[in-house]
Steps between C-alpha positions, in 0.01 A plus 500: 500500500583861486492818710499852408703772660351653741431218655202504776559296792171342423599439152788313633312253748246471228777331290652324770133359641508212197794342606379470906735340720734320239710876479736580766807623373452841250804618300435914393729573214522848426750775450317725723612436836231721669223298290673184647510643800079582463406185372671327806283710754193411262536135591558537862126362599470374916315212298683402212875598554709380172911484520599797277780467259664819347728554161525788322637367129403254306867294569430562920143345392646202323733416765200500850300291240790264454595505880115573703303345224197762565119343477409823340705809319399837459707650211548827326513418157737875434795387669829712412722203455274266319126524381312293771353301200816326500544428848154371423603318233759302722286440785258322275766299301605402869174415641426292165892317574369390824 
């Protein structure tokens, strides 16, 4: 699925609601460190706390996929060092290796 910036906090458990409990571990990939930073507090919940992962390029993202293997990843697809459709493009020929 997809979000738009600016993202709701609402928008963002609406997207996350489908997958229920099976998501605990979130990787935020994005350049902006203050929108990191935002979308961190946005899913601090007392009920539903998920382990936040942070990168900030597309090569920081490649590597906490390789090493945390994240349930779920929220990616900026306008990365500086690399378009985020080709981090995307690796983490699906990945997934589809497995």
């Amino acid at each position: 699925g997809y979000l738009t910036k600016p993202i709701t906090r609402e928008a963002l458990w609406d997207a996350l609601r489908p997958f229920g409990e099976q998501v605990d571990k979130v990787l935020i990939v994005d350049d902006d460190r203050d929108f990191v930073r935002l979308l961190g507090r946005m899913l601090e919940n007392p009920l539903r706390r998920y382990q936040v992962l942070r990168a900030y390029s597309a090569g920081e993202g490649m590597q906490m996929i390789e090493y945390h293997h994240p349930d779920l990843v929220l990616l900026d697809l306008a990365l500086p060092d690399e378009p985020g459709t080709e981090l995307l493009k690796c983490l699906r020929a990945s997934s589809a290796a497995a």
